[in-house]
ZADO-30522 format. One record per residue (C-alpha): residue in three letters; x, y negated, z. Coordinates in steps of 0.5 Angstrom, whole numbers, plus 500, padded with zeros to 3 digits. Each point is the difference from the previous one (the first is absolute). Layout:
BEGIN
alaXYZ/...
//
This chain:
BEGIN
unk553569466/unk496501495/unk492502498/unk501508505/unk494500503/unk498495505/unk496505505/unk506506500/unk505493501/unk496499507/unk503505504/unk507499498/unk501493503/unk503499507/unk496497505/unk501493502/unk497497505/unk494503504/unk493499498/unk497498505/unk505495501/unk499497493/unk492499502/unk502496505/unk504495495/unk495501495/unk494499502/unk500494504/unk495495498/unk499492502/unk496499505/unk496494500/unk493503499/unk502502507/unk502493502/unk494495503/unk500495495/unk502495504/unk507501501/unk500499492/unk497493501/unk506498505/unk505503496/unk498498493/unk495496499/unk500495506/unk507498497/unk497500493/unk495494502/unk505497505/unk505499493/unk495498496/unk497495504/unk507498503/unk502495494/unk493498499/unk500497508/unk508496498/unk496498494/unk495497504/unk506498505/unk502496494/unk494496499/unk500497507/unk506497498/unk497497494/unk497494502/unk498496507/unk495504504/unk495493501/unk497495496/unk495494501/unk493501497/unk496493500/unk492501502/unk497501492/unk508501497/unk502506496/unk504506503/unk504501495/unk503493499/unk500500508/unk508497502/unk504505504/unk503498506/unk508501501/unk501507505/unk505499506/unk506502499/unk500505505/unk494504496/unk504499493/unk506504504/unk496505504/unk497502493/unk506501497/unk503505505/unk494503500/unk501501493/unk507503500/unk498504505/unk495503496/unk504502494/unk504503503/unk496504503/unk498502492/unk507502499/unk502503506/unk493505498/unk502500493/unk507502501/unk497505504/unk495504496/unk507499495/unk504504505/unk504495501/unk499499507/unk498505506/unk494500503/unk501499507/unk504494497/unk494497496/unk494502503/unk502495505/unk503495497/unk493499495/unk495501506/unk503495504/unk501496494/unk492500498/unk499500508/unk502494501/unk498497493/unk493502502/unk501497507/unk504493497/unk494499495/unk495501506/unk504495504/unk500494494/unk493501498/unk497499507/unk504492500/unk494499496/unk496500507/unk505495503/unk508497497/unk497500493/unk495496503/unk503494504/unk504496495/unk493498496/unk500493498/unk492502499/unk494503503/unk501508500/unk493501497/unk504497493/unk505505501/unk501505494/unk503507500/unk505501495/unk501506496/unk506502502/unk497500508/unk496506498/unk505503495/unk503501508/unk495503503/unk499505495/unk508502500/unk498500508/unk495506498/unk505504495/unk506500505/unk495503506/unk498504495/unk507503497/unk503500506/unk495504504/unk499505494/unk509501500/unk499501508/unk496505500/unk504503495/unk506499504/unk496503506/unk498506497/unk507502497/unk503498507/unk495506502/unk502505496/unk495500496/unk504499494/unk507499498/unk502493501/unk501497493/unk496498495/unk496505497/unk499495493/unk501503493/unk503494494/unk493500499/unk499496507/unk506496499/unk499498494/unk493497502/unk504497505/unk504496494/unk494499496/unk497496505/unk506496502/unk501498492/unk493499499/unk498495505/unk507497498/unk497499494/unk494497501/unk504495505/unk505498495/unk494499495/unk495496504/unk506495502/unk502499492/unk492499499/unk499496505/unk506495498/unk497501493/unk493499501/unk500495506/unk497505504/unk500501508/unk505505501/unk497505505/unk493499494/unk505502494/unk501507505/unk492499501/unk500500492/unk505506497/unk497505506/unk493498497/unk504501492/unk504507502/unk492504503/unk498497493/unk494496504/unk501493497/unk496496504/unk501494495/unk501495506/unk507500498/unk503500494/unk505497495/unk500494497/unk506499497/unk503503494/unk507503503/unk495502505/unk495504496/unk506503497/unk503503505/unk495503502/unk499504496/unk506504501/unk500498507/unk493503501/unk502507496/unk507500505/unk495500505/unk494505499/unk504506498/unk505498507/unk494501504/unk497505496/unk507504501/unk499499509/unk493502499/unk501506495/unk505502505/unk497500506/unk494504496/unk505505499/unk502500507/unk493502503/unk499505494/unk506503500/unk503500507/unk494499505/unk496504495/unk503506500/unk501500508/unk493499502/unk498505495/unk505505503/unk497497507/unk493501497/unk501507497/unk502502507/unk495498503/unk494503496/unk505506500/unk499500507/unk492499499/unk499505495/unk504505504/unk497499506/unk492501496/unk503506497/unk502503507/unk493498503/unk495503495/unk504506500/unk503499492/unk507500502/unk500507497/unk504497494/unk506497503/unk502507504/unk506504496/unk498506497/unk505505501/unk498506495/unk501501492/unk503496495/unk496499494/unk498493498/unk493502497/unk495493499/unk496498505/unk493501500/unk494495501/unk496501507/unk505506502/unk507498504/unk507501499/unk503508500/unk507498499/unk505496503/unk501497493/unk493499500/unk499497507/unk505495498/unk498497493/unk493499504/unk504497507/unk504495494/unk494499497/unk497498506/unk506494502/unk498497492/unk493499503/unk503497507/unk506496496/unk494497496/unk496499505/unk504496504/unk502496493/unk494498499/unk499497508/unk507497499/unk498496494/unk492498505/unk505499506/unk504495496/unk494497496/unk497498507/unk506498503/unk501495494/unk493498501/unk500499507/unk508494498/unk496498495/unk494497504/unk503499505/unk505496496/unk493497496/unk496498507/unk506497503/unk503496495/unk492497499/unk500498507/unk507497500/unk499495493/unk492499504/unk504497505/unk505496496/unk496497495/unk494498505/unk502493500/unk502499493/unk495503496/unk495502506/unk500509497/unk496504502/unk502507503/unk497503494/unk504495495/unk506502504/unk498508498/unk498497493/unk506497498/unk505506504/unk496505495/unk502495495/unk507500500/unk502508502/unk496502494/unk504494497/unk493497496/unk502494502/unk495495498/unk502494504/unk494498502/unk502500507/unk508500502/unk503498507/unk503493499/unk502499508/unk506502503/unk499505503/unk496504495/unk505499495/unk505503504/unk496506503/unk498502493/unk508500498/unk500505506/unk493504500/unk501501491/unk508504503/unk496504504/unk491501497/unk502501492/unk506506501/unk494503504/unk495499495/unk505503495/unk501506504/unk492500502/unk499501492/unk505504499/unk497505506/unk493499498/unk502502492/unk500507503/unk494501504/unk496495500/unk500499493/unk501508498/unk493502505/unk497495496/unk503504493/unk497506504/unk494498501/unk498497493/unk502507497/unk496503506/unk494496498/unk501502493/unk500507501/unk492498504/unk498496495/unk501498493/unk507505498/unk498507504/unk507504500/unk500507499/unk498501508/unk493498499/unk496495503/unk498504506/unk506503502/unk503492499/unk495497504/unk502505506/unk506499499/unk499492502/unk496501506/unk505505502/unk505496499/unk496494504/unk498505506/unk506501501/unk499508498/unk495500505/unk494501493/unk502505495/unk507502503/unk502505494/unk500493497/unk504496503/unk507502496/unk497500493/unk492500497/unk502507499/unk499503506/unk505506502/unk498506504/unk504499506/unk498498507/unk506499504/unk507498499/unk503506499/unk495502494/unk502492497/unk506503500/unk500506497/unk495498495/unk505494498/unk503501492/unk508501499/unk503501495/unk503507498/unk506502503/unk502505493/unk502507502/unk499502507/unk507501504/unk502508501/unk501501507/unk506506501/unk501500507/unk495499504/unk498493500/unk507497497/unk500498493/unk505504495/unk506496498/unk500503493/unk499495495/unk501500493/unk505496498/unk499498494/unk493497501/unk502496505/unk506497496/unk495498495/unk494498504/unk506496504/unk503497494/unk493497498/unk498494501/unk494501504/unk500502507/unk492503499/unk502505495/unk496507503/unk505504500/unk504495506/unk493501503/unk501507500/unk507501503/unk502504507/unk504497505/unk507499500/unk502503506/unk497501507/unk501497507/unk505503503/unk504501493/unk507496497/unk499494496/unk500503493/unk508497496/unk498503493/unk500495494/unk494502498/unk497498507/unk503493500/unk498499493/unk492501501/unk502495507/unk504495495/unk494500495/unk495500506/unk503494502/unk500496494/unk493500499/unk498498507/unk505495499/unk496497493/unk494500503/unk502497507/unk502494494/unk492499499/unk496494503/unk495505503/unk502505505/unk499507497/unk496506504/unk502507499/unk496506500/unk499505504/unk504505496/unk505495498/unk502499507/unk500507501/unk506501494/unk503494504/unk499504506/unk503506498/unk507496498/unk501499507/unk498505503/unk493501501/unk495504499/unk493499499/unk498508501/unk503501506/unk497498506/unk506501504/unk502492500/unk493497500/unk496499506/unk493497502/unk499493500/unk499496507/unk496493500/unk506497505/unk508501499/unk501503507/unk507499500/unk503493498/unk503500492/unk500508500/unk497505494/unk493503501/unk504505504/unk507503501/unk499508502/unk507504500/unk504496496/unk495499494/unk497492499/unk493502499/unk495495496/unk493499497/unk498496494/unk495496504/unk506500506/unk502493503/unk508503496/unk496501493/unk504498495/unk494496497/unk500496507/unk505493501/unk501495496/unk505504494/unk497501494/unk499507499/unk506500494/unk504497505/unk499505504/unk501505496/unk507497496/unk504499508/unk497508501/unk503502492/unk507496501/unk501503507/unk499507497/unk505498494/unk505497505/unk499507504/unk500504495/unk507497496/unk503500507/unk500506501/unk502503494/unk506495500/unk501503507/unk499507497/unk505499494/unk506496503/unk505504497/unk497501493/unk499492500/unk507499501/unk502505495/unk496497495/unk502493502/unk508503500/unk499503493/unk496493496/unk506496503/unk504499493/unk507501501/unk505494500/
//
């Protein structure tokens, strides 16, 4: 087939399948921003925690295992030489099982996220598991108040916990933990919530591995410098946790060459594996949790504005427009007169609440962050008070000074646990407090440290460095922006105030970017599907898909048209595809313009002047995942509708590439179905004769 006119090749195909049909297949779109967040958190990140923190608690399991849980301390002797007292036998076996119990329940969960193992299966099998680790490491340390106790040969008040005895209870703690956050998970499944499996990407499971083989390392290391250095075990565990976070206390240290030697790849090793766990859990949060709370806030503040707008009465902007088809700009205080024109200022209106609700995502996860923090900061305070009171009588606020010490890893060494408990607890507090510094760091890099930029350049303009705005102009921009909106009103956007006074004229006073040449309208509100084939050849040939004359292109077909089958058609869709592919290659997400999604559009079928498939939008979804509306047959939608393509969690040239390739498969499967004998002539004649 070759260059003929691509418009005059529109009417000579063979339908295929029915339009509406194919908007039905088309048009879905993922629905999380319509799902409460919750069930996010059941489905994804309870697992998620429950992996990670999973191998942390058999770690801690097998610090128990180390040494004996007693030890004699004589009136005025020093703890740290104090002689263990051997456990029972019993203890010793109880602990074992305990063990094994556990780590099968990690290889169970891990086989699962691995898809090596059903879910009914697993889940049970790795709850019950950790259940019964959790209840059997409550039941061992509570001998403490009574079998531990009778065998003494010296008066109890001599009698010193180990480490490993609170190695236990902090397991305990992680195994409630895990196994609780997999039951609500499994509950949820078993409800219809979800599907019943693990909705875990190969980010998630590698999280999971990282974990394993990095407190894997950090044990097997502790154990040869504790031979080397004649160290403690559970100390040489103390000392690489403290050299991994980079705090270095000082208060263990190697002294022999062999030891200083290792260390050095030892400690390399150690911090780039601990860098991976927490990189990845940072991406996590940023890529997974991000974009579904940001779906989930945009619908709310879609929902808020909607609603504000329908109140006051402005919601004129959001009503179709079913009148002539011209595409003339949008003049500043006036309203939309075109169907064109109302949906340019109605996708407009969506950026303004996508960026809304980006900003409150990144405040909502800045405050969360805070929130862990502190109560991480504070707790962990509280517990070292109380460990160290009676071996270096701290305060309340030494603990909190040395808990800031160590999270921002300063490390001076002035204060640092030396008992039991304290150094055991800081192994498990350091897992949970420096990851979310981290995180809270990278949150408050932007906001907190983006409104401190805002501010300065704000205070710039009113003081020594006026911008082109003037000072007065800047300075009620300030106020304005401090009131809330409430003082100087027009100011509140910019320092240069703007002529509109309600939403609708915000709206319409908003800048876009020319169209090019205005689209001819033939036949009463439907596009001409004449196209000159030859500008689109060459502009779909180029390199670049915001060439003007692409901006300027009609419509392909019309709702209730065949799928176009020509060459020239499945070309444009080829070219069209690639440059979505390249940039969906990006590290940052890429946003289209308005008239880049109506090329977009036009090439599966929709039209951006004609009202016909455009409805109002409705604060609240009235009928359980459906689109905005679905009158005689035809799916109608607004770009402010719960069913915008600019909604759910698919960045906006994923969803343009499975709408582009859907088209291409339609569009070469109906002309396959249309030529079959000729395919077979063909085939028939290049066959090569034997």
């Amino acid at each position: 087939m070759g260059h003929a006119d691509l418009g005059t090749q529109l009417g000579q195909e063979v339908p295929v399948t029915e339009a509406s049909s194919s908007r039905e297949k088309l048009w879905p779109n993922e629905y999380a921003h319509l799902e409460p967040s919750r069930w996010w958190f059941l489905s994804a990140a309870f697992p998620m925690i429950a992996g990670t923190l999973g191998p942390v608690a058999s770690a801690f399991s097998i610090c128990t295992l180390a040494e004996p849980w007693r030890q004699h301390l004589v009136p005025g002797g020093d703890a740290q030489k104090a002689p263990f007292i051997a456990n029972p036998l019993w203890l010793t076996i109880l602990n074992a099982v305990q063990l094994v119990i556990a780590v099968v329940s990690n290889v169970v969960l891990l086989l699962n996220m691995g898809r090596r193992l059903r879910y009914n299966i697993a889940q049970p099998i790795t709850i019950g598991g950790w259940y019964i680790s959790a209840i059997c490491r409550i039941s061992l340390s509570a001998t403490a108040a009574g079998p531990l106790l009778e065998d003494l040969s010296f008066p109890q008040n001599e009698l010193l916990w180990s480490q490993s005895f609170y190695y236990s209870i902090w397991a305990a703690i992680l195994y409630a933990l895990d196994a609780s956050f997999l039951a609500v998970t499994f509950w949820g499944a078993s409800s219809g919530h979800y599907e019943k499996n693990m909705i875990l990407s190969s980010t998630h499971r590698t999280l999971m591995l990282q974990t394993i083989l990095f407190h894997s390392y950090l044990l097997i290391g502790a154990r040869i410098f504790s031979q080397l250095e004649n160290w403690n075990f559970l100390d040489a565990i103390y000392w690489a946790d403290v050299t991994f976070f980079t705090i270095g206390f000082g208060d263990y240290a190697p002294e022999t060459t062999l030891g200083r030697a290792l260390l050095i790849p030892y400690a390399i090793f150690g911090i780039i594996s601990l860098g991976l766990v927490i990189t990845s859990i940072g991406s996590l949060i940023s890529e997974r949790a991000g974009r579904r709370f940001q779906a989930r806030i945009e619908e709310k503040t879609r929902r808020r504005t909607i609603r504000t707008m329908t109140r006051r009465g402005d919601d004129d902007v959001l009503r179709p427009i079913h009148a002539s088809y011209s595409t003339p700009q949008i003049q500043p205080g006036k309203l939309p007169t075109t169907e064109f024109e109302r949906r340019r200022a109605e996708f407009s209106l969506m950026r303004k609440i996508q960026d809304r609700a980006s900003s409150r995502r990144r405040w909502v996860a800045m405050v969360i962050s805070a929130i862990c923090w502190l109560i991480l900061w504070v707790g962990g305070a509280a517990v070292f008070e109380r460990s160290e009171k009676g071996y270096q009588n701290w305060s309340f606020f030494e603990a909190f000074y040395f808990c800031f010490e160590a999270w921002t890893t300063i490390g001076y060494g002035d204060l640092t646990p030396v008992s039991n408990a304290g150094k055991s607890f800081f192994v498990f507090w350091s897992i949970l407090a420096l990851p979310t510094m981290t995180a809270l760091i990278s949150h408050a890099s932007v906001t907190v440290v983006q409104l401190i930029k805002n501010a300065t350049i704000l205070l710039g303009n009113i003081t020594i460095l006026p911008g082109d705005e003037g000072f007065s102009h800047n300075l009620k921009h300030i106020v304005s922006k401090l009131t809330f909106g409430k003082a100087f009103r027009s100011y509140l956007e910019s320092a240069i105030p703007g002529p509109s006074k309600n939403i609708n004229q915000h709206i319409a006073g908003i800048e876009t970017e020319s169209c090019g040449q205005a689209l001819q309208d033939n036949d009463g509100g439907c596009p001409s599907t004449h196209i000159d084939v030859q500008n689109v050849s060459r502009s779909c040939r180029q390199h670049c898909i915001y060439h003007p004359s692409r901006l300027s292109l009609p419509r392909l077909r019309s709702p209730g048209k065949v799928f176009p089958t020509t060459t020239e058609f499945q070309f444009i869709l080829i070219s069209e595809i690639q440059l979505i592919a390249t940039n969906l290659k990006k590290s940052q997400s890429h946003r289209y313009t308005f008239e880049q999604w109506a090329w977009y559009l036009s090439l599966i079928g929709e039209d951006e002047h004609n009202a016909r498939t455009h409805c109002q939008a409705e604060p609240r979804d009235t009928s359980q995942h459906r689109n905005d509306q679905d009158v005689g047959g035809d799916l109608m939608w607004s770009w402010v509708g719960h069913h915008s393509p600019l909604m759910g969690v698919q960045e906006e040239g994923e969803w343009i590439l499975e709408r582009l390739i859907y088209t291409l498969r339609e569009s070469l499967s109906s002309q396959r179905t249309d030529h079959p004998a000729n395919d077979a002539r063909k085939a028939y004649e290049e066959t090569p004769v034997v």
